[in-house]
N, C-alpha and C positions, 0 to 999 in steps of 0.2 A: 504494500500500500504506500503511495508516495504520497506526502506532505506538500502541501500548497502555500506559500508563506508570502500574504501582501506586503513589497518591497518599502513602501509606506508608511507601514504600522509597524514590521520586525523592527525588535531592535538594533540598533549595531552594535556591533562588538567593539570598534572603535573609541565611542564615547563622542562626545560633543566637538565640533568643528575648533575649539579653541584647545579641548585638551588632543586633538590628532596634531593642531598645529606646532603646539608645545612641545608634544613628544618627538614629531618631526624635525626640530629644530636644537634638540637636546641630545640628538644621535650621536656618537662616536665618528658615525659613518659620513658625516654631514658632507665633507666634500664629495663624497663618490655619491652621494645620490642626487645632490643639486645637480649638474648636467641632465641629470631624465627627467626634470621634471617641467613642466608646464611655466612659461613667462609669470601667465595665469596665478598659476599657485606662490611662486614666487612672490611674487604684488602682495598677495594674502598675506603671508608669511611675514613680509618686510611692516605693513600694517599694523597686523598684529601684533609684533613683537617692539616696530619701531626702526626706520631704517636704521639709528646712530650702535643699533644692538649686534646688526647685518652685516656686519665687515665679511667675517667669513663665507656666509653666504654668495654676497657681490661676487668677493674674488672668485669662488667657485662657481660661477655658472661661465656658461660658454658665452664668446662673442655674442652670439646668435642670439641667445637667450636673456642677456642683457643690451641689448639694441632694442628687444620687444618691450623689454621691462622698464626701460627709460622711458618708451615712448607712452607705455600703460601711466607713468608716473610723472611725466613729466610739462603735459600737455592735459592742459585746466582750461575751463571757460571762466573768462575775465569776471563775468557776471551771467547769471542765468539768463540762457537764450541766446548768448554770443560766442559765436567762435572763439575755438579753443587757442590758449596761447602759451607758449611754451615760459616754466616755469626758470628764469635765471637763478634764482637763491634755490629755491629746492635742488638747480644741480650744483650748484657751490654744495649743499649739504652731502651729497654723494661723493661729492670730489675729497674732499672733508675727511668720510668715511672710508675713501680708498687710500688716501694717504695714512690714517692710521692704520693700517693694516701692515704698513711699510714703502719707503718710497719708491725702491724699484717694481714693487705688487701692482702698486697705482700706477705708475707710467707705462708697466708692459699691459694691465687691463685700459689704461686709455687709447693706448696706441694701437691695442686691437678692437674698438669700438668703431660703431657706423662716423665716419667723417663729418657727415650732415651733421651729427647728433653734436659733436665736440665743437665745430665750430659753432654754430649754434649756441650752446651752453659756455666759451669762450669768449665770443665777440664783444658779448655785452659787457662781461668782466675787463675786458683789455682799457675799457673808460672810466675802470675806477681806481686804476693800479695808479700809483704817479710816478714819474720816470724817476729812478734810482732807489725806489722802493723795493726793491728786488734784488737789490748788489747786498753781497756781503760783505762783510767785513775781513777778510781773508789776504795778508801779506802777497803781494805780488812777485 
């Protein structure tokens, strides 16, 4: 006799979208499962937990997968109803989080990021630096 189970009402096994993200995010395994998983869930994840939480995350997904994930996150409507505009400080907060991770981490994940994306998240930053803001202090 087989069992008929509405996908609807069973429970899951899982537990709550908050305690699967949790657990998900609390793995040993974290880098080797970020590559398979969904931009999608990733978004979730980062949400959830908090991009400034996410370093490890970031660095572990692929190009591919963070190209989506910027674009999930990075493009806001100015105001409801209006097209959407790309957010410059939220990607300062990324840029942020990729540098804590370490600075060669963050320059090899920007350098493998969509072009469009980086200049883009870039440009607008280039008018707030002011020249020799950026030199160090370092013996010649």
């Amino acid at each position: 006799m087989s069992k008929i189970t509405n996908r609807d009402t069973a429970p899951r096994d899982g537990g709550s979208v908050e305690h699967r993200l949790a657990r998900l995010l609390d793995t040993p395994f974290l880098a080797r499962v970020v590559p398979h998983l969904p931009p999608e869930t990733l978004h979730q994840l980062i949400r959830y937990r908090g991009l400034e939480a996410c370093g490890e995350l970031v660095t572990s997904a692929t190009p591919a997968q963070l190209t989506l994930l910027l674009d999930l996150d990075l493009w806001r409507p100015a105001r409801p109803g209006r097209d959407e505009q790309f957010d410059v400080d939220r990607f300062g907060e990324w840029l942020e989080v990729l540098v804590d991770t370490g600075d060669s981490v963050a320059a090899r994940t920007v350098a493998a990021l969509d072009e469009n994306v980086v200049v883009a998240g870039l440009s607008p930053l280039r008018a707030r630096v002011r020249p020799g803001h950026l030199r160090t202090n370092r013996p010649e």
